[in-house]
C-alpha positions as CSV (number, residue, x, y, z in Angstrom):
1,X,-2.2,4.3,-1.6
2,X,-4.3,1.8,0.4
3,X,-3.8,1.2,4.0
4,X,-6.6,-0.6,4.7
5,X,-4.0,-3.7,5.5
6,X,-3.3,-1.7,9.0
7,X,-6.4,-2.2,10.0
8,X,-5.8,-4.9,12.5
9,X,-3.7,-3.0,14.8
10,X,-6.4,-0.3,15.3
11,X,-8.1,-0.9,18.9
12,X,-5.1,-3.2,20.1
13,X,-3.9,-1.9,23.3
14,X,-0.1,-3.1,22.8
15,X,2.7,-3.4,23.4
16,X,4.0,-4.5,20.2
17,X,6.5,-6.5,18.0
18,X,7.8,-4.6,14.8
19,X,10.4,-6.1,13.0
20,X,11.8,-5.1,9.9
21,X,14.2,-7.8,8.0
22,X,16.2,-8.5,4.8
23,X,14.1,-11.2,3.3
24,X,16.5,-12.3,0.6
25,X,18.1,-15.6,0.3
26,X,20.9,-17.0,-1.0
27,X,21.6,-19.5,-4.0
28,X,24.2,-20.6,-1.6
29,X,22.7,-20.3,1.9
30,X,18.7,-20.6,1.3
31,X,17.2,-20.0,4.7
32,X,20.2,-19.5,6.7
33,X,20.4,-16.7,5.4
34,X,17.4,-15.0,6.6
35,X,17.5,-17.2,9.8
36,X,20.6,-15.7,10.7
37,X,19.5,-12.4,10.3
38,X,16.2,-12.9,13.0
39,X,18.2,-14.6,15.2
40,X,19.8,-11.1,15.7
41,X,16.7,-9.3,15.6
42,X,15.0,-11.5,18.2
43,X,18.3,-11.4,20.5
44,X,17.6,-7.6,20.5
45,X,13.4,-7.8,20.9
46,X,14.4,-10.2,23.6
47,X,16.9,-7.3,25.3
48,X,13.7,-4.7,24.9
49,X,11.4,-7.4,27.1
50,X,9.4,-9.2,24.2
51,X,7.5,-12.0,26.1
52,X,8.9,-15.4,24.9
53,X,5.2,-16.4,23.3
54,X,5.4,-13.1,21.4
55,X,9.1,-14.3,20.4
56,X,7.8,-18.0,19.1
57,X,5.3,-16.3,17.2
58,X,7.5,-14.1,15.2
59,X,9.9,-17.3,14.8
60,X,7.8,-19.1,12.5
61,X,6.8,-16.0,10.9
62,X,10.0,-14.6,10.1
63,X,11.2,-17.9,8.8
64,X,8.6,-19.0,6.7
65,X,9.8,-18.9,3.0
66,X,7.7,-15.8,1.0
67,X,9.0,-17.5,-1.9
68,X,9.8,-14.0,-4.2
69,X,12.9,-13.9,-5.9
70,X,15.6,-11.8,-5.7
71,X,16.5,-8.9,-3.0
72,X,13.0,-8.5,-1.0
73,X,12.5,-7.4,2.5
74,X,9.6,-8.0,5.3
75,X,7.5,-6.4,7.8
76,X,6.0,-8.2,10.6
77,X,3.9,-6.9,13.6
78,X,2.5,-8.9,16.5
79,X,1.3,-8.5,20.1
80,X,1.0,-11.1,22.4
81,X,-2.6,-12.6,20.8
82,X,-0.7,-13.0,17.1
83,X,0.6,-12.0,14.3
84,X,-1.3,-8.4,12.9
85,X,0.7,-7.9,9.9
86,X,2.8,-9.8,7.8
87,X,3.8,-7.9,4.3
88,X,6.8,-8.2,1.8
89,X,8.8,-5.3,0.7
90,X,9.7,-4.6,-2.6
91,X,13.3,-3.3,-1.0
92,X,14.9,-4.8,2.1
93,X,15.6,-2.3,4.8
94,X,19.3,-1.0,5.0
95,X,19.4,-2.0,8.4
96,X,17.3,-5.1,9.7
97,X,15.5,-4.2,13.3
98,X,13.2,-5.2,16.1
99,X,10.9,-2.9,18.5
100,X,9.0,-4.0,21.7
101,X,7.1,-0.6,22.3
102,X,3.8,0.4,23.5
103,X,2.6,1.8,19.9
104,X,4.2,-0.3,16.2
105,X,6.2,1.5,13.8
106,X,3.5,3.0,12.2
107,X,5.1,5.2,9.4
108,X,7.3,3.0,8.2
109,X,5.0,-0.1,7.9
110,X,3.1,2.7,5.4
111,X,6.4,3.7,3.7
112,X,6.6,0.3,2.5
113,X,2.9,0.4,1.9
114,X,3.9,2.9,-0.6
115,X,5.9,0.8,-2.8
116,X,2.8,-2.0,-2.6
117,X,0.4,-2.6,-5.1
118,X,-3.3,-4.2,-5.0
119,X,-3.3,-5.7,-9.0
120,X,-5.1,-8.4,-10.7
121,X,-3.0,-9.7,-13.1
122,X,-5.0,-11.2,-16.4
123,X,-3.7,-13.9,-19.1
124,X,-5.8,-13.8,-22.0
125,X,-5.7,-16.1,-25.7
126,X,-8.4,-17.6,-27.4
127,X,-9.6,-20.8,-25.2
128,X,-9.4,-19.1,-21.6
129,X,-8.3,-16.3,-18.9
130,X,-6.0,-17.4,-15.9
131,X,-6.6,-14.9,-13.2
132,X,-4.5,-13.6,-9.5
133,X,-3.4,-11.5,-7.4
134,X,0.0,-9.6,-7.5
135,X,1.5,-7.2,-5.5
136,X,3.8,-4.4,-5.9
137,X,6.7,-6.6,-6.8
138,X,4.3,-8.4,-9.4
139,X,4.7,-11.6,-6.8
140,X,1.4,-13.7,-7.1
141,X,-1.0,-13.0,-4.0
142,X,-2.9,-16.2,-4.8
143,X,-4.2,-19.4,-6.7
144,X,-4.4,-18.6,-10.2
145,X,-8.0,-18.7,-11.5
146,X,-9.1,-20.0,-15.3
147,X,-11.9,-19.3,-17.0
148,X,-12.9,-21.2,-20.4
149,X,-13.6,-19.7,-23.4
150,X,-17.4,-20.3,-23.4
151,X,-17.1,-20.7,-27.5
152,X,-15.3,-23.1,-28.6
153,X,-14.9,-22.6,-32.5
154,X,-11.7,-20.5,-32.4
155,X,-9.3,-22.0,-35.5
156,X,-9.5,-21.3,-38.7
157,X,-9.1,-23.6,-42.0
158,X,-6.9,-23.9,-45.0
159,X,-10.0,-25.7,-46.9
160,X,-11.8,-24.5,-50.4
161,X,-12.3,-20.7,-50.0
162,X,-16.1,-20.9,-49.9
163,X,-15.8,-23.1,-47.1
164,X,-12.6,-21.3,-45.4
165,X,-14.6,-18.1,-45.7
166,X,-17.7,-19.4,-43.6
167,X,-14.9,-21.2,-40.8
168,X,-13.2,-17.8,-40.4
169,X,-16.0,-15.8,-40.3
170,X,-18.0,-18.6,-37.1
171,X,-13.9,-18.3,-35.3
172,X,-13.9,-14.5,-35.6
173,X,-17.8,-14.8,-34.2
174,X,-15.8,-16.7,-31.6
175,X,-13.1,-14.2,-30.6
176,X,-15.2,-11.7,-30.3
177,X,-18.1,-13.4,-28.2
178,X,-15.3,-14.9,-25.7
179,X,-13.6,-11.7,-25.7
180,X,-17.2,-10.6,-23.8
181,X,-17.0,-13.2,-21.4
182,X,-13.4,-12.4,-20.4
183,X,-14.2,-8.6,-20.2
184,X,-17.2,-9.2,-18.1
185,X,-15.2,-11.2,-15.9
186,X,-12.6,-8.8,-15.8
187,X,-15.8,-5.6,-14.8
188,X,-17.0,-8.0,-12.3
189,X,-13.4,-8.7,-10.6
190,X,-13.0,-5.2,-10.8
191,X,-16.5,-4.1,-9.0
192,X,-16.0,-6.9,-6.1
193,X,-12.1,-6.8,-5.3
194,X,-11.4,-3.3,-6.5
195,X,-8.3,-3.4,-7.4
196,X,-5.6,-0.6,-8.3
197,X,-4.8,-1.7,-11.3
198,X,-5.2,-4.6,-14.1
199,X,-2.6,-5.9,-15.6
200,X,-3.4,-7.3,-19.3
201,X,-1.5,-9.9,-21.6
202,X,-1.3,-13.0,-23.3
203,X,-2.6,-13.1,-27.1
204,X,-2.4,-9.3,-28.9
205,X,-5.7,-9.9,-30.8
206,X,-7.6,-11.0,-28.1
207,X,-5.8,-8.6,-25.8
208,X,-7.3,-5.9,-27.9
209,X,-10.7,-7.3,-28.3
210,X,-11.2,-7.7,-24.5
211,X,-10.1,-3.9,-23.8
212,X,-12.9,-2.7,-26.5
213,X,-15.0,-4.4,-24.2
214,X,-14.3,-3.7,-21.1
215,X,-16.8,-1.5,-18.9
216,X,-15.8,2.5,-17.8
217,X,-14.6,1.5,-14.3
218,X,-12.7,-1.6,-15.6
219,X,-10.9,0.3,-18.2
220,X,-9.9,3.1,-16.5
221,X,-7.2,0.6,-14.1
222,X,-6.8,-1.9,-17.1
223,X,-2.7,-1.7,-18.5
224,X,-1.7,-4.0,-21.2
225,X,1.8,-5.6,-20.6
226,X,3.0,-7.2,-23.5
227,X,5.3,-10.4,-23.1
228,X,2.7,-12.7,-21.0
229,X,0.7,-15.1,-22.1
230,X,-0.7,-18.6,-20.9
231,X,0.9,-20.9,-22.8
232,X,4.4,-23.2,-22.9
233,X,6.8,-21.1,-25.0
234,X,6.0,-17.3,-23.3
235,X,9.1,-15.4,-22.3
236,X,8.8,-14.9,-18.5
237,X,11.9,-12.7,-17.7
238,X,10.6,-10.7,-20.1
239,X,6.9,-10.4,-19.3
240,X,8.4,-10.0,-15.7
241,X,10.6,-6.8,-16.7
242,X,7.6,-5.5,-18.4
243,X,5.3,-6.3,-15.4
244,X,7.7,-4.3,-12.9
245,X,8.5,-1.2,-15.6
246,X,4.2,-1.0,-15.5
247,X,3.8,-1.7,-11.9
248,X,6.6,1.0,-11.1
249,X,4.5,3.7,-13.9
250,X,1.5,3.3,-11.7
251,X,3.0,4.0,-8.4
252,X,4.1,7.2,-10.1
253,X,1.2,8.3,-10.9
254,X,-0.8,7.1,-8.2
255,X,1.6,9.5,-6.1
256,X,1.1,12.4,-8.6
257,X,-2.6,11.9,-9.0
258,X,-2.5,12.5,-5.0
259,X,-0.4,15.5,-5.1
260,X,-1.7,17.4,-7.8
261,X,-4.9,17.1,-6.1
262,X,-3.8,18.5,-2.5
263,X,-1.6,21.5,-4.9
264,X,-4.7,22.5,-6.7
265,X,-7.1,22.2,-3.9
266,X,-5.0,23.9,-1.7
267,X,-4.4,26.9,-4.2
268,X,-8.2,27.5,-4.4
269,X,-7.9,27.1,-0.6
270,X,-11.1,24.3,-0.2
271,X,-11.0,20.3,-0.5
272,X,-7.4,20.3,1.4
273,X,-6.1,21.5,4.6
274,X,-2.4,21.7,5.6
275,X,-0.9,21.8,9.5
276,X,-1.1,19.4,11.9
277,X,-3.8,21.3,13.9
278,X,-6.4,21.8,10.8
279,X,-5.7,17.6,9.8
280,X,-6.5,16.7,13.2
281,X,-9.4,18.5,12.8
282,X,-10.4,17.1,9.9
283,X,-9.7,13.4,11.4
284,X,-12.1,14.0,13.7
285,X,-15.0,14.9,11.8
286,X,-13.9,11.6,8.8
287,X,-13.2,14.2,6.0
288,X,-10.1,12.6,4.7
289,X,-9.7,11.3,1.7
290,X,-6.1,11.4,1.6
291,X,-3.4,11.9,4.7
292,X,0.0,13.3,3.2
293,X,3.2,13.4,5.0
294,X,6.3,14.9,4.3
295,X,8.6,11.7,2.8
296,X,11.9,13.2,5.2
297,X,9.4,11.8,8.4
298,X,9.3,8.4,7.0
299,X,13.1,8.7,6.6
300,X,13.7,10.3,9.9
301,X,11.6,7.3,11.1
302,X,14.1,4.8,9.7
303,X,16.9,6.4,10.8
304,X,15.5,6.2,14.2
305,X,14.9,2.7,14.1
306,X,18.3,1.4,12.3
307,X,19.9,3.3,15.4
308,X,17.9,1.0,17.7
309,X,19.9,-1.9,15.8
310,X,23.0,-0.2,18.3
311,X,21.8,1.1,20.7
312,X,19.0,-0.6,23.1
313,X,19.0,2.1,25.9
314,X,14.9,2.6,25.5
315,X,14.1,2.2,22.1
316,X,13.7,5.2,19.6
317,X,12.0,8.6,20.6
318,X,9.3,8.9,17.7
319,X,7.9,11.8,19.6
320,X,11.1,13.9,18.3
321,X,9.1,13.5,14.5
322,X,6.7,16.3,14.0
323,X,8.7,19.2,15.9
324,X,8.3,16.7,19.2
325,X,4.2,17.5,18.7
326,X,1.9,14.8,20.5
327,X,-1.5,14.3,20.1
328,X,-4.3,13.0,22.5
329,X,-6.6,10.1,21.2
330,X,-9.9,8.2,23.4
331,X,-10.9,4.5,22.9
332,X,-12.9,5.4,19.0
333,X,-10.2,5.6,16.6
334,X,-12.1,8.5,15.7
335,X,-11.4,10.2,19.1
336,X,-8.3,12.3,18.2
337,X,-7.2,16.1,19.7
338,X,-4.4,18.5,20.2
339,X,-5.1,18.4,23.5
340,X,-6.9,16.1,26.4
341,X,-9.7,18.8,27.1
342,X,-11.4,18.9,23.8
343,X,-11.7,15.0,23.9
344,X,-13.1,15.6,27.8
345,X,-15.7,18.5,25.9
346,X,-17.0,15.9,23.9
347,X,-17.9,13.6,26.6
348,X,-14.5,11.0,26.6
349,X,-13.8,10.3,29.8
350,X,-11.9,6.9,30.0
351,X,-9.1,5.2,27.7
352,X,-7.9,8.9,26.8
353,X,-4.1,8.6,25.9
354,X,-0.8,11.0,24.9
355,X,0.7,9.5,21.3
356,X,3.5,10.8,19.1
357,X,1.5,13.1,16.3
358,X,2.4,10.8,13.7
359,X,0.8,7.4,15.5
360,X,-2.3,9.4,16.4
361,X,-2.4,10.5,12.7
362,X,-2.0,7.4,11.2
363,X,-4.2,5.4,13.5
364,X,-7.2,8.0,12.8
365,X,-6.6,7.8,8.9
366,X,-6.3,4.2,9.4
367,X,-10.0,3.9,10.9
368,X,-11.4,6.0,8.2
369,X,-10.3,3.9,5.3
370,X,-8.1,7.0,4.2
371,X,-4.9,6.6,1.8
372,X,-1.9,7.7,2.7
373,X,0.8,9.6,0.3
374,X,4.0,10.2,1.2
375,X,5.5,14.1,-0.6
376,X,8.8,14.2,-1.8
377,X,11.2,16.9,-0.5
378,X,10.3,20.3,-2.7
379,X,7.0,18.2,-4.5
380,X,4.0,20.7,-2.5
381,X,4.4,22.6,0.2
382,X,3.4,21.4,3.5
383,X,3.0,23.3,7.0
384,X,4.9,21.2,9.4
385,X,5.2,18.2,6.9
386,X,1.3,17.2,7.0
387,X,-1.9,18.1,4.9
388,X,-5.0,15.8,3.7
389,X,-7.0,16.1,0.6
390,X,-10.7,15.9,1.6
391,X,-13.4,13.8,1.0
392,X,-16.2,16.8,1.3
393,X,-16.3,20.0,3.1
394,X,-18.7,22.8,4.7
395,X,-18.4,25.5,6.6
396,X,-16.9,23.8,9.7
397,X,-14.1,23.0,7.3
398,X,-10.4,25.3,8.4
399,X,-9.3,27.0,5.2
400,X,-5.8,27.6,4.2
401,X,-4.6,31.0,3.5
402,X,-1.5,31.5,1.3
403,X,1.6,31.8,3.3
404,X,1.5,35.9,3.0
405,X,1.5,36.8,7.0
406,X,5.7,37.2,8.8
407,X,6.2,33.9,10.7
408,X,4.9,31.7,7.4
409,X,8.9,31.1,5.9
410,X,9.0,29.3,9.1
411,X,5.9,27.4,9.4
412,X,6.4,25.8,5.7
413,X,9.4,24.8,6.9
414,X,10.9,21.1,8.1
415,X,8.4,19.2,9.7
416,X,11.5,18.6,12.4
């Protein structure tokens, strides 16, 4: 999955704001609802020593109506020059929370990620295409977009059949020529916004004409979903439980693609790496294509942060996650080690800085523009709950060996 929507809180010093809250309102309550629940947060941001402007901030953020229906939740981070992210869940968290710490909460801001989706949703028949942005919850990103059929000769006649004949045969001439259009439009949405995946509907015959059109890259992320359309008449609660059952088939395979990658590549022992010490090295040198993490860290993560919700007594210990490891990072998000010395041996002398291993992780697959996957318990096997799939390798590359040596049972275990 893309994580590219972290970027802004690479290079920010901190501290930071992370809140996580049940977005969901009421029939009955509307926004007290929600206004209630960051009133609690913000009591408990305000107990950990979030500056009041860093407080106003998140105010009207976590206030502002995302206007998505039905149970939703909502993750916000800020530091004292704004607000660096601002995403809606597809789930609300089981336990709404707030953290004032020197480094965000990271790994759970990508678990959500997880359940996001970049897709461009398309609305076809046979006088125009209404274009936007969705996200994982099939929630429009944006303003919808139309474009015209360029040929307007589309309806066919009930006249003599000589003349019906030639009126059919100019409308089908018509399909087919706007059904070009809409397909190019489609190729060149796909080749300057690169979505993950299009979602196609409206008019069947004109559905089908556009996807015998559409270019290699275009069609390989295009998905009909039938039930949409443009027009008055067009079942929405239906096109919207087909839009979710398609959205929720491509997160599945986007996270199989991923893993089936990392098992094969780390059977032939080249193109992945597993073990916090050979990912780091890989960071380092911006071989990653893909970071993986074990999904328990993510839900030891949460755990950690729901007990902040009780308990203020100086906020949650995320260097217990990855067997307590840390990792030392310099001022390039590029700059990452197991240990200060070999960022000194390259010539970093100042901003060098101790972080948990999964926030040095994350930050340096962040800066590289890698994805992030998180593995199910028992899905691949992972030495200390980390390995990357990799972008190119040589022979400065670690390789894996298969766990065959006494002492491997226990580095496959738990990354905890």
């Amino acid at each position: 999955m893309k994580i590219d929507w972290l970027k802004p809180l690479v290079g920010h010093p901190g501290p930071f704001a992370t809140v996580y809250l049940d977005a969901t309102r009421s029939a009955q309550a509307s926004d007290k609802d929600v206004a209630n629940r960051w009133r609690s947060v913000r009591r408990s941001l305000q107990d950990q020593g979030a500056p009041a402007g860093v407080l106003e901030m998140l105010d009207d953020a976590a206030t502002r109506q995302t206007r998505v229906a039905g149970p939703h939740g909502r993750v916000l981070i800020a530091d004292e020059g704004g607000i660096l992210v601002d995403r809606v869940l597809r789930h609300p968290p089981a336990v709404a929370s707030g953290l004032w710490h020197p480094i965000p909460a990271l790994l759970q801001a990508a678990r959500a990620a997880d359940e996001d989706v970049d897709g461009l949703c398309v609305a076809i028949d046979r006088t125009g295409a209404d274009f936007w942005p969705v996200d994982g919850t099939g929630t429009a990103r944006g303003e919808k977009e139309t474009v015209d059929a360029p040929h307007d000769e589309i309806s066919k006649a009930s006249s003599t059949r000589t003349k019906r004949a030639g009126i059919e045969a100019r409308a089908e001439d018509s399909w087919e020529r706007n059904a070009e259009a809409f397909a190019a439009e489609i190729d060149r949405r796909v080749g300057s916004d690169r979505p993950e995946i299009v979602l196609l509907t409206g008019d069947v015959r004109v559905v089908n004409l556009v996807k015998e059109e559409l270019g290699q890259e275009a069609s390989r992320v295009t998905v009909e979903v039938p039930g949409g359309g443009r027009g008055a008449g067009v079942h929405g609660e239906s096109f919207a439980d087909n839009l979710e059952d398609a959205l929720d088939s491509f997160r599945e395979r986007r996270r199989e693609q991923v893993l089936a990658e990392l098992r094969q590549e780390l059977g032939r022992e080249d193109g992945a790496v597993t073990s916090v010490d050979d990912v780091v090295q890989v960071l380092a040198r911006g071989q990653v294509k893909d970071l993986v993490l074990a999904e328990t860290l993510a839900d030891d993560a949460a755990r950690l942060l729901a007990q902040l919700a009780g308990d203020q007594a100086g906020g949650p210990d995320f260097g217990g996650l990855l067997n307590g490891r840390h990792l030392w990072i310099g001022p390039d998000p590029m700059h990452i080690a197991t240990s200060r010395g070999e960022l000194e041996a390259l010539g970093v002398t100042d901003g060098i800085e101790e972080l948990p291993a999964t926030s040095a992780l994350m930050r340096a697959a962040i800066a590289q523009d890698a994805g992030l996957t998180f593995a199910p318990e028992g899905s691949v096997e992972l030495i200390e709950g980390v390995a990357a799939t990799l972008r190119w390798t040589d022979n400065g590359t670690p390789k894996e060996v298969a766990a065959t040596m006494s002492g491997d049972d226990v580095r496959l275990a738990s990354p905890r």
